[in-house]
VEXDREN-77331 format. One record per residue (C-alpha): x, y, z; residue number from 1; residue in one letter. Coordinates in Angstrom, 3 decimals. Example, Ala and Ser with C-alpha at 12.3 -4.5 7.8 and 13.67 -1.06 7.14 Angstrom:
px:12.300; py:-4.500; pz:7.800; resi:1; resn:A
px:13.670; py:-1.060; pz:7.140; resi:2; resn:S
//
This chain:
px:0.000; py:0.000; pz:0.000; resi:1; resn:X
px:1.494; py:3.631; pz:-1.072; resi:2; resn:X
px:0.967; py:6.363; pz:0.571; resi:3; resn:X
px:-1.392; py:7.784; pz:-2.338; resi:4; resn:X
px:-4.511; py:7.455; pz:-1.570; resi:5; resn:X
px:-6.974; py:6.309; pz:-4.656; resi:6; resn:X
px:-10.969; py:6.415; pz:-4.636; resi:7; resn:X
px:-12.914; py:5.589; pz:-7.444; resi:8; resn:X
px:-15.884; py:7.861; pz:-8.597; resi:9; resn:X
px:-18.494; py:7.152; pz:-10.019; resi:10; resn:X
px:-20.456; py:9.585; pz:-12.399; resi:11; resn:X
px:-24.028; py:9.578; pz:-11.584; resi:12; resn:X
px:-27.384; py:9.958; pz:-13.691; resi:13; resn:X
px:-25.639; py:10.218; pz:-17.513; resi:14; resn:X
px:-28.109; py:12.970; pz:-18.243; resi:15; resn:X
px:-27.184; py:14.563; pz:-15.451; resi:16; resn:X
px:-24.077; py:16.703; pz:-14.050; resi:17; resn:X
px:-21.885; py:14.138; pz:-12.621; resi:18; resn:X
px:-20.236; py:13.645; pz:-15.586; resi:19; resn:X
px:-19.103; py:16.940; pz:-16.223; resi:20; resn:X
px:-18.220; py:17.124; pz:-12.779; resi:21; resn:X
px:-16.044; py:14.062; pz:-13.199; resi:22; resn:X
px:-14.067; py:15.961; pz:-16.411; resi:23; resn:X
px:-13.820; py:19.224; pz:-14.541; resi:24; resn:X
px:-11.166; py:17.430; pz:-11.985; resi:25; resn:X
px:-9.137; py:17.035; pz:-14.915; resi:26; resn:X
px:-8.484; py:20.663; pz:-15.413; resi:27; resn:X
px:-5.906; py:21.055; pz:-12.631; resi:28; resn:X
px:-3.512; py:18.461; pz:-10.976; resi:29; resn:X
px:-4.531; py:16.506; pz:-7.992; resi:30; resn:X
px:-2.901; py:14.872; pz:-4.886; resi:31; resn:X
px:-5.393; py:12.178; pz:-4.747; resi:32; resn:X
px:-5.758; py:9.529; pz:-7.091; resi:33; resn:X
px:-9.193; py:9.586; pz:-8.629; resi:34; resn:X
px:-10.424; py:6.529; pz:-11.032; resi:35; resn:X
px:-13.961; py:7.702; pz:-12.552; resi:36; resn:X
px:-16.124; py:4.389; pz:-13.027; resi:37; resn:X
px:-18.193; py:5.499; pz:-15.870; resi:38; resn:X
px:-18.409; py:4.742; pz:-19.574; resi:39; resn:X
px:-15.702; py:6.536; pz:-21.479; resi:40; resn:X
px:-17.787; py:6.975; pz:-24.560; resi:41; resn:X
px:-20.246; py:9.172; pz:-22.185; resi:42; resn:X
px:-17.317; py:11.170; pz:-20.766; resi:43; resn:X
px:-15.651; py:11.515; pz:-24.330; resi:44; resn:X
px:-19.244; py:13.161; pz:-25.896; resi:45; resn:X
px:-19.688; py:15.353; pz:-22.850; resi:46; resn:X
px:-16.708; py:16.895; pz:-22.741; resi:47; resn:X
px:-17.030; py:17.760; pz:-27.123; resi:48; resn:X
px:-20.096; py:19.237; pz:-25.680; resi:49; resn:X
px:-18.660; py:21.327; pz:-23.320; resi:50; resn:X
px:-15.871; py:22.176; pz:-25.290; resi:51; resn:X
px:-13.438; py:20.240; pz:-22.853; resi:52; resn:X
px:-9.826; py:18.850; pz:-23.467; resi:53; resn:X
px:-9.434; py:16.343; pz:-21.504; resi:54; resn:X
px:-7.260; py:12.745; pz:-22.090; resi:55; resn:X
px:-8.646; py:9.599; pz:-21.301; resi:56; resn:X
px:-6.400; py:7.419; pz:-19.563; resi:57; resn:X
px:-8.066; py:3.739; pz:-19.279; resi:58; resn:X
px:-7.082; py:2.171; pz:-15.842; resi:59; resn:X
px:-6.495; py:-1.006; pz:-15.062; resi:60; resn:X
px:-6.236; py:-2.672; pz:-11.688; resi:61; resn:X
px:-2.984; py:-2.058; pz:-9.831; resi:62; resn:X
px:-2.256; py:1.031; pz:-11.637; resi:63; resn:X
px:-1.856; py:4.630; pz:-10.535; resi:64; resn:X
px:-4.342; py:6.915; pz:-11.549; resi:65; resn:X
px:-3.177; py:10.340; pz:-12.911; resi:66; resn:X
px:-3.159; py:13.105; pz:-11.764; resi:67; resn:X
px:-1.553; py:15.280; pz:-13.661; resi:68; resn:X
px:-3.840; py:18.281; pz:-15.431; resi:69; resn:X
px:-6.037; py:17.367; pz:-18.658; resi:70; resn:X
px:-6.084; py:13.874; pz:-18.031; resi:71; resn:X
px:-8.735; py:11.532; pz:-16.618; resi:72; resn:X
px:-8.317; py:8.067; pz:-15.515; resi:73; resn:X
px:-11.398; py:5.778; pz:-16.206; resi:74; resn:X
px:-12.524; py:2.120; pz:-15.235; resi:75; resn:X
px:-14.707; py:1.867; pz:-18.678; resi:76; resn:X
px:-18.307; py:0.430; pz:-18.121; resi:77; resn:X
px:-20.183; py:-0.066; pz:-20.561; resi:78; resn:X
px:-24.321; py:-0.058; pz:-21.439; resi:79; resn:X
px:-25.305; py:3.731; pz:-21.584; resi:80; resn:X
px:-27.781; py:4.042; pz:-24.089; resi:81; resn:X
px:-28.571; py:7.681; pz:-24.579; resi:82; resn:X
px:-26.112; py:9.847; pz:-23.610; resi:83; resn:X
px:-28.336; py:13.522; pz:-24.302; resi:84; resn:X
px:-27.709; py:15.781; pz:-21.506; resi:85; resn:X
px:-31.014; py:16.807; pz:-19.257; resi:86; resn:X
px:-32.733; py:13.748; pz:-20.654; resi:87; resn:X
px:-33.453; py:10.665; pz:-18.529; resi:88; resn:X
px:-33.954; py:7.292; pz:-20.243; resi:89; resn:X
px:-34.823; py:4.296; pz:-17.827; resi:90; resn:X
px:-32.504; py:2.483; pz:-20.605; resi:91; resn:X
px:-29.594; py:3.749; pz:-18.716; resi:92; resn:X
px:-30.108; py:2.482; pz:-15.133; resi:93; resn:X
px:-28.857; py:-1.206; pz:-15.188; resi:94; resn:X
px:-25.539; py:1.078; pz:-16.296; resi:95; resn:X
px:-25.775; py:3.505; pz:-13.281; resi:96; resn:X
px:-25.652; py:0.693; pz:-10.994; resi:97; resn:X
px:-23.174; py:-1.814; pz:-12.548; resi:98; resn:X
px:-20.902; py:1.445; pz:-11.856; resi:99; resn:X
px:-21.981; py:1.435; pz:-8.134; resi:100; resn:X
px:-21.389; py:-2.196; pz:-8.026; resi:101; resn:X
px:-17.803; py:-2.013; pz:-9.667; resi:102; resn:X
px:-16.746; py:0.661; pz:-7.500; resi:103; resn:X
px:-18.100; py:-1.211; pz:-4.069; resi:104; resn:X
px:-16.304; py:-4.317; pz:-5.022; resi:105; resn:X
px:-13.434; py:-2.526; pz:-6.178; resi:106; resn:X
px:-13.097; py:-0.966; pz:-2.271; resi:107; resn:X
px:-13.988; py:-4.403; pz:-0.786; resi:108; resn:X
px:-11.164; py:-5.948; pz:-2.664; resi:109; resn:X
px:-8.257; py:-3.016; pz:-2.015; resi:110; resn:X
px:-8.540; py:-1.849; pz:-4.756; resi:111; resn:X
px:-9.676; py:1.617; pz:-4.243; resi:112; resn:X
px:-9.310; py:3.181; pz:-0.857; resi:113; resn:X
px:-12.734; py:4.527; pz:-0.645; resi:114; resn:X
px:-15.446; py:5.637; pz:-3.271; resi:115; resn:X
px:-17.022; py:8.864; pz:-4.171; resi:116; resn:X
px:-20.522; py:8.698; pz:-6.009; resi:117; resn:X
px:-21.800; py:11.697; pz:-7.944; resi:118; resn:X
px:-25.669; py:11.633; pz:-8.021; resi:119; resn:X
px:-27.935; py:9.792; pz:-9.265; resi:120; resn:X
px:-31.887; py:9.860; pz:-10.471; resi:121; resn:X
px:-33.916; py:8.110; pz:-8.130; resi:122; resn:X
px:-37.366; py:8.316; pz:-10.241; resi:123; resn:X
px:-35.739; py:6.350; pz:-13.305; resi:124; resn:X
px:-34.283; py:4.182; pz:-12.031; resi:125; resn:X
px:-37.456; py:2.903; pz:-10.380; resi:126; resn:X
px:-38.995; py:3.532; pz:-13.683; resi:127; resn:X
px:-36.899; py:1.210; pz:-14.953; resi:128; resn:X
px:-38.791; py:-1.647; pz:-12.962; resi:129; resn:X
px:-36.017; py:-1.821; pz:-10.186; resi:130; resn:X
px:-36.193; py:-0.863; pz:-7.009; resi:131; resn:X
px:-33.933; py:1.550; pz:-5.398; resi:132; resn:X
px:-34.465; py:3.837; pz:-2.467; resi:133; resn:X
px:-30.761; py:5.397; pz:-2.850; resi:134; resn:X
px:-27.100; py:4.660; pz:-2.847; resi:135; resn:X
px:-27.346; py:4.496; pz:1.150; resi:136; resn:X
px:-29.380; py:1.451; pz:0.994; resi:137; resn:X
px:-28.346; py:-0.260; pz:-2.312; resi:138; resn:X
px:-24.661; py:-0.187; pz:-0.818; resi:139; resn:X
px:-25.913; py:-1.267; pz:2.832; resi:140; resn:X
px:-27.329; py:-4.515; pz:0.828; resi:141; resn:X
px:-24.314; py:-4.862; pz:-1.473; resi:142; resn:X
px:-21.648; py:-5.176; pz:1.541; resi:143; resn:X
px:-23.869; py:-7.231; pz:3.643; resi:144; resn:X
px:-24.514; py:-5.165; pz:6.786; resi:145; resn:X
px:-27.586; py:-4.687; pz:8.818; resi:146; resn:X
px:-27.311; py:-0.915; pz:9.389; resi:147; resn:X
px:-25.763; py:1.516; pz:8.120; resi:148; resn:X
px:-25.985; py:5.463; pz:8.908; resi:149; resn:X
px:-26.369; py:8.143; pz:6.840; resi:150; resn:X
px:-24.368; py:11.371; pz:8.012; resi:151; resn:X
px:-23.985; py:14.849; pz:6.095; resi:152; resn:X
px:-21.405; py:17.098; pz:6.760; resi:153; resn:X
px:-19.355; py:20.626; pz:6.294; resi:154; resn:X
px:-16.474; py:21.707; pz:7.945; resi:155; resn:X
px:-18.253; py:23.032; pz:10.988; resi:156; resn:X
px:-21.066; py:20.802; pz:11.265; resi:157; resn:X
px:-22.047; py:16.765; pz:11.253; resi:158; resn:X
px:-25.748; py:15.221; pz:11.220; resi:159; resn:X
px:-26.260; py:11.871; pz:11.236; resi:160; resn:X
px:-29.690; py:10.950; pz:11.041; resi:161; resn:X
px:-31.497; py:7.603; pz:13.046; resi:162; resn:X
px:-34.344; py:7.243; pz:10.127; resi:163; resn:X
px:-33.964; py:8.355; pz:6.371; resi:164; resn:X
px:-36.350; py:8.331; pz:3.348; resi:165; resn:X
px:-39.609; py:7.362; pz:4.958; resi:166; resn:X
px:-42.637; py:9.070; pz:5.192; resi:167; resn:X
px:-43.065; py:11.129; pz:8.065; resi:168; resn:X
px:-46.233; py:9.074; pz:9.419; resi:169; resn:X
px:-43.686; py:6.400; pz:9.643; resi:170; resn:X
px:-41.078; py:7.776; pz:11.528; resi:171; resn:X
px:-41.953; py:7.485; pz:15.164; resi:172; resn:X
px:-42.836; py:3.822; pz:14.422; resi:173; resn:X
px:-39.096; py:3.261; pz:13.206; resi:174; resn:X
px:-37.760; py:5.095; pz:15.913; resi:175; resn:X
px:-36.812; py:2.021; pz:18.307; resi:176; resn:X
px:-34.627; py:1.512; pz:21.137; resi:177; resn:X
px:-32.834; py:-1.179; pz:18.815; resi:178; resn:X
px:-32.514; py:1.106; pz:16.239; resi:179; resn:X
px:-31.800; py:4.128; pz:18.146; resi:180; resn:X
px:-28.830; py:2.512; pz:20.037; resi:181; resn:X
px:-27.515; py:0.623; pz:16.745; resi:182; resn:X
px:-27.268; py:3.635; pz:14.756; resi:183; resn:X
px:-25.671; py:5.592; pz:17.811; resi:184; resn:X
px:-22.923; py:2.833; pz:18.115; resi:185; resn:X
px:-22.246; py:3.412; pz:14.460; resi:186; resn:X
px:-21.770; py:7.095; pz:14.740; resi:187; resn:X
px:-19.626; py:6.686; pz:17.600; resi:188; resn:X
px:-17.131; py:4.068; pz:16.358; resi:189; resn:X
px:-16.738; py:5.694; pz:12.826; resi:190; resn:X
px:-16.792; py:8.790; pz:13.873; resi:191; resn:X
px:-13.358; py:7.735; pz:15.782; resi:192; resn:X
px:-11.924; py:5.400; pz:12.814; resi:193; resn:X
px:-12.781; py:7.650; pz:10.067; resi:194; resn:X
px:-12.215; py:10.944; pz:11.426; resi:195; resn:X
px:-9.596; py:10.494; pz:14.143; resi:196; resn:X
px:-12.155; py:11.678; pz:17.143; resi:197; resn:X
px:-11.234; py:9.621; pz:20.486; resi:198; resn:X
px:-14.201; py:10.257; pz:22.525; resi:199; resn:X
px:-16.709; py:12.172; pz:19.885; resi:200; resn:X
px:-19.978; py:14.308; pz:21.620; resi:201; resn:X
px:-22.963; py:13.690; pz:20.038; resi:202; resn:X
px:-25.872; py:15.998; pz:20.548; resi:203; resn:X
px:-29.307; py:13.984; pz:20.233; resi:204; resn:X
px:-32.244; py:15.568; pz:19.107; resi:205; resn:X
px:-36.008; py:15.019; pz:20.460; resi:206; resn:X
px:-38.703; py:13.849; pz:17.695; resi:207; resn:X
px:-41.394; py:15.728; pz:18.983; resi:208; resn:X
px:-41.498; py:20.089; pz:19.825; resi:209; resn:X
px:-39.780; py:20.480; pz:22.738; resi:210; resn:X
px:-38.389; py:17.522; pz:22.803; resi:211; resn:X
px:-41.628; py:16.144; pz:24.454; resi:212; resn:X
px:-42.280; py:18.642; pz:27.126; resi:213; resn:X
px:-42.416; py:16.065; pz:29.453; resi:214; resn:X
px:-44.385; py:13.677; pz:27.798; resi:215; resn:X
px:-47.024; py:16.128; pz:27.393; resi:216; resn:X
px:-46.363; py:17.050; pz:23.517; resi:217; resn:X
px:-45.786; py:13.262; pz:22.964; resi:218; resn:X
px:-43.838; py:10.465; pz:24.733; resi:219; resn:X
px:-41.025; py:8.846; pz:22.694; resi:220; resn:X
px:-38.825; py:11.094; pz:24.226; resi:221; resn:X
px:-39.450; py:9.120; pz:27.907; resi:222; resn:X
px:-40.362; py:5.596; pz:26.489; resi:223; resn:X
px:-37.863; py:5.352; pz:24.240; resi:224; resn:X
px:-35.231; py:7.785; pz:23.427; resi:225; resn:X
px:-34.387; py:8.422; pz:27.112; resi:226; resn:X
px:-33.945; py:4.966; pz:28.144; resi:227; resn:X
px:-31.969; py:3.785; pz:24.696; resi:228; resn:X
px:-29.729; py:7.119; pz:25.267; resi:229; resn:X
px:-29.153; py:5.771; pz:29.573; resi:230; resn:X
px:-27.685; py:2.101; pz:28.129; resi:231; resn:X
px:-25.516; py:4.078; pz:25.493; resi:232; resn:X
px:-23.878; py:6.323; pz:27.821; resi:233; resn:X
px:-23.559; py:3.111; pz:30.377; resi:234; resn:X
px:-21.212; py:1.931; pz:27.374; resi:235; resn:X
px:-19.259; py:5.144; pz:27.497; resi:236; resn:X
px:-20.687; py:6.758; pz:24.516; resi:237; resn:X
px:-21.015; py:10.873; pz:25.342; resi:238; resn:X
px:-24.686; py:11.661; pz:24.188; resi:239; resn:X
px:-26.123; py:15.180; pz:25.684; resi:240; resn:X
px:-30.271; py:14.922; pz:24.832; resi:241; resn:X
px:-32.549; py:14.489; pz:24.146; resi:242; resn:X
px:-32.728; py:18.050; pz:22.837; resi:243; resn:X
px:-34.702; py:20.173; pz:21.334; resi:244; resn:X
px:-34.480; py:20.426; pz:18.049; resi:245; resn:X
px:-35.569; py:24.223; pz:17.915; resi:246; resn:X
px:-32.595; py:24.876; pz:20.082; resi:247; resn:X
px:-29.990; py:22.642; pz:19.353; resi:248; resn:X
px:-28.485; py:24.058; pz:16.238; resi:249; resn:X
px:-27.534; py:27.199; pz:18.141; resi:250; resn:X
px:-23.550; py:27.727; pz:19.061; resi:251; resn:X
px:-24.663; py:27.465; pz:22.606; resi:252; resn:X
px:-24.950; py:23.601; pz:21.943; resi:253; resn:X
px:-22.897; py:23.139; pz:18.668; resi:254; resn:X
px:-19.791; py:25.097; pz:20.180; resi:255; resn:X
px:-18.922; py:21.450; pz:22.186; resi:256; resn:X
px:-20.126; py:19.086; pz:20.191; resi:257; resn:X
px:-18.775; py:16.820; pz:17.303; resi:258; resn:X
px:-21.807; py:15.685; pz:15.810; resi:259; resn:X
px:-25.420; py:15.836; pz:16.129; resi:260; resn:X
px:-27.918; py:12.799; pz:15.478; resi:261; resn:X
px:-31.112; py:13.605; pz:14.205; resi:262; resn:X
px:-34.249; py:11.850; pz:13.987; resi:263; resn:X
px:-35.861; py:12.180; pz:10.641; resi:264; resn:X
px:-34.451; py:13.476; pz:7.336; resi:265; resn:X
px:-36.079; py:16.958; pz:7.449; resi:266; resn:X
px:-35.111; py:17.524; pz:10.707; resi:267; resn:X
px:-31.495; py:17.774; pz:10.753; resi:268; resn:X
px:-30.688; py:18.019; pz:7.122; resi:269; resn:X
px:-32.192; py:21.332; pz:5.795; resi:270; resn:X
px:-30.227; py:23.118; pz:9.059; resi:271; resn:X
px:-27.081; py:21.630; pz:7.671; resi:272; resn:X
px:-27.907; py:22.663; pz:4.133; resi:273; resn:X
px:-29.180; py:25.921; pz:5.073; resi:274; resn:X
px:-25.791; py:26.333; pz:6.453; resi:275; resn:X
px:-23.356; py:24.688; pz:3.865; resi:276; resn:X
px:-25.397; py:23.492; pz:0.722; resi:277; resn:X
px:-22.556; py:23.590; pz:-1.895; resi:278; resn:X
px:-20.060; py:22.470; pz:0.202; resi:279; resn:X
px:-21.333; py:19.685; pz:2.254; resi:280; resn:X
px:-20.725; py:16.052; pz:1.704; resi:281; resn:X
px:-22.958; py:12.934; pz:2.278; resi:282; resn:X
px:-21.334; py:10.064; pz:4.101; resi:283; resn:X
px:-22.406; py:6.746; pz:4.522; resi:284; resn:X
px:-21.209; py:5.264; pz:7.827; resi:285; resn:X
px:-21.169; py:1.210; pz:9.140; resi:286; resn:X
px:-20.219; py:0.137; pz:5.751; resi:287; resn:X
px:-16.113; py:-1.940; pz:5.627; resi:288; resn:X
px:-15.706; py:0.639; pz:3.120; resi:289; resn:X
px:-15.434; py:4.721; pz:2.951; resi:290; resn:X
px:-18.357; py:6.060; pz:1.089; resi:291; resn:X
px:-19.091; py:9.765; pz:0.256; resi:292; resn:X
px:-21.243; py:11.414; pz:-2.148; resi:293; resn:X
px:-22.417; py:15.261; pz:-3.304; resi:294; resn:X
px:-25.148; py:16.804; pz:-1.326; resi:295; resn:X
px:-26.742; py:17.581; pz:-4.697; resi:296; resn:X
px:-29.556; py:15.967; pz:-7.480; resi:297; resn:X
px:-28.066; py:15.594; pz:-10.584; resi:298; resn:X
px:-29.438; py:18.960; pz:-11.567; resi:299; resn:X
px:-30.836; py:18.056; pz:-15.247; resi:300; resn:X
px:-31.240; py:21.845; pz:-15.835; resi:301; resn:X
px:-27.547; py:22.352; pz:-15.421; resi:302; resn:X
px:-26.939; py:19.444; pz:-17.501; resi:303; resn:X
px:-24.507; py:20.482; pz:-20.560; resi:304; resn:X
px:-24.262; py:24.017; pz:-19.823; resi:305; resn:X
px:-21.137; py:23.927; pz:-18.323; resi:306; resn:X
px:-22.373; py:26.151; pz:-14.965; resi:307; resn:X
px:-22.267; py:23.097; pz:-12.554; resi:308; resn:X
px:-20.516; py:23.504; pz:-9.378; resi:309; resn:X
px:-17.836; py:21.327; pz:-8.722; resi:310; resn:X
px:-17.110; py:22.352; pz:-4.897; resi:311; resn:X
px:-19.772; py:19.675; pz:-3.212; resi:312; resn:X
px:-17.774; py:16.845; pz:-5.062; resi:313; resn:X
px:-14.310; py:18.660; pz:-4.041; resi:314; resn:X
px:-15.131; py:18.419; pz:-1.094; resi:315; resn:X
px:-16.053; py:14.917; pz:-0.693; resi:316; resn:X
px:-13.086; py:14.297; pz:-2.591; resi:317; resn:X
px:-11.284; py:15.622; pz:0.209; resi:318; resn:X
px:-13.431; py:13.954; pz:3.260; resi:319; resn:X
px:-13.438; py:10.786; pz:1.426; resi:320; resn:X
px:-9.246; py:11.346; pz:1.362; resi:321; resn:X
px:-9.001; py:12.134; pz:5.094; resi:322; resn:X
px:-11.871; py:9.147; pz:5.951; resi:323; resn:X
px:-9.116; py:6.496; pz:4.017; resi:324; resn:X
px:-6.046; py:7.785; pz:5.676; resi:325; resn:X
px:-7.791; py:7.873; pz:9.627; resi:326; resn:X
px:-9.308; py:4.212; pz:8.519; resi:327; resn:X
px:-5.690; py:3.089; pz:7.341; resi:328; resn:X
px:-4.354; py:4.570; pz:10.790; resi:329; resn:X
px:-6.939; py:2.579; pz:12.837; resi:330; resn:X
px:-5.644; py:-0.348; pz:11.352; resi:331; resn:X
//
C-alpha cells in the first residue's frame, strides 16, 4: 500500500451533471488519485459538448491513476444508451448501478481506498422496474450489513440521522430503542476510525417540539429515546439529549459538540444545508468501506451548460481522502 490514496468515482445519472463534474477534476492536478467508473464513450461526448480537453487514460487494476492536469483516468463500463444531456432514459439504469457495483467491489477488494458517487436519479431508475431507495441502501445490501448510517457534513457541522427516506407518518414507528442505540454505536465508532475523534460528543435531538415537554407534547422522548440514550452512555458513549431540536443548532450547543444525530431526514438536514449546501458532503457510515457522495440531485437543468458547481464533489473528494487515511491509521 502507497501512501497515495486512490478512490474511485463514479459519475451519476448520464443525463445529469456528474459527468461533467467528473471531467472538470481534470483541469488542474490533484494529490489524490481519482479513477472515474463510468463509460468513457459518455465522458468523451460530454466533454465535445462542453468544449473540454481532456485525455482519457483507461485504468487497469494495480495502476496509478493520474493526476496530472487534462487527463482523466477511467474504469470503462459499458451499457449507456442515450447519452443527451437533461434527458433521462430508464434504458440507462442497469448502467448507473453496474458502476456502483464495480466501485463497491473494487473498495472491498483493495482496490480503491474509498469511493465517491456523484448523483444519481432516483425516479428512473425505479422507472426502470427496479427498485432503489438510494445509494445508502443499495450499498448497505451490497456489503452485507444490517445498518448503516447516513451522516452529512461541512467543515463546521455533522448530522447523522437515526431514520432516512420514509414518510413522516412512519417515523416514530421506526424510531426504536434497537434502532436508536444501533445507529448511535455506528456514529460513535466511525466517527473515531474515520475521522480520528477519540471520545466524539454527540448531541441527540427530540422527535417531537420540545423535545416532548415532558411527555405532554408526545412520549417517545421518555419511552424510548431516554432509556436507549441511559444504556448508550452506560457503554461510554457521550450523548447530551434528548434536545430540542428548535434549540440545538444554536452555538450554545454546537460550540462542544462533534456531531449531532437527528431523527428524521427533514429535521437535521435542511439546518445543515441551510448552512453549507454547496459544500457539504454525504457520508455513509457502518459500511467496511469509505463512502461519500455530493449533497446535490443531478441537476438536469444544469446538464450540458457547463455552470455546474464542482465544490460539493471537491469536497467529498477531500473527506473521502481524510476518511481512508484515519481508517488506514486505525488499522
Amino acid at each position: 500500500m502507497t501512501d497515495t490514496v486512490t478512490l474511485a468515482l463514479t459519475a451519476g445519472e448520464p443525463a445529469g451533471i456528474g459527468p461533467e463534474l467528473c471531467l472538470q477534476l481534470a483541469l488542474e492536478a490533484r494529490t489524490t488519485g481519482i479513477v472515474v467508473v463510468a463509460s468513457q464513450a459518455l465522458l468523451a461526448a460530454r466533454a465535445r459538448q462542453l468544449g473540454m480537453d481532456v485525455m482519457f487514460m483507461p485504468w487497469q487494476p494495480g495502476e496509478q491513476a493520474v493526476t496530472a492536469p487534462g487527463q482523466l483516468s477511467v474504469y470503462n463500463v459499458d451499457g449507456v444508451v442515450n447519452t443527451v444531456a437533461g434527458q433521462l432514459d430508464a434504458g440507462n439504469s442497469p448502467y448507473v448501478l453496474d458502476t456502483l457495483r464495480i466501485a463497491a467491489q473494487g473498495c472491498l477488494d483493495g482496490l480503491f481506498d474509498g469511493m465517491v458517487t456523484a448523483p444519481v436519479h432516483k425516479g428512473v431508475i425505479n422507472d426502470a422496474g427496479i427498485a432503489f431507495s438510494g445509494h445508502t441502501e443499495f450499498l448497505q445490501a451490497l456489503c452485507g450489513v444490517e445498518r448503516v448510517v447516513m451522516m452529512l457534513a461541512t467543515e463546521e457541522l455533522r448530522v447523522a440521522l437515526v431514520t432516512t427516506h420514509l414518510p413522516l407518518k412512519d417515523v416514530s414507528a421506526a424510531i426504536t430503542p434497537q434502532r436508536l442505540m444501533q445507529v448511535a454505536r455506528i456514529l460513535n465508532q466511525d466517527l473515531q476510525t474515520y475521522f480520528g475523534l477519540a471520545n466524539p460528543r454527540i448531541l441527540v435531538a427530540g422527535l417531537n417540539p420540545h423535545a416532548g415537554e415532558g411527555g405532554h407534547l408526545g412520549r417517545e422522548e421518555l419511552e424510548v429515546i431516554e432509556p436507549a440514550l441511559d444504556v448508550l452512555r452506560s457503554e461510554g458513549i457521550t450523548l447530551t439529549g434528548p434536545l430540542p431540536a428548535d434549540t440545538l443548532f444554536t452555538p450554545h450547543w454546537l460550540d462542544n459538540a462533534d456531531a449531532v444525530l437527528a431523527m428524521y431526514h427533514d429535521q437535521g438536514l435542511p439546518v445543515l444545508k441551510f448552512q453549507g449546501f454547496g459544500r457539504a458532503v454525504n457520508v455513509t457510515l457502518g459500511l467496511p468501506i469509505v463512502r461519500t457522495s455530493v449533497d446535490h440531485g443531478t441537476a438536469l437543468d444544469l446538464a450540458g451548460t457547463g455552470k455546474a458547481d464542482a465544490g460539493s464533489l471537491h469536497t467529498a473528494i477531500r473527506v473521502g481522502e481524510q476518511m481512508a487515511r484515519h481508517k488506514r491509521e486505525s488499522e
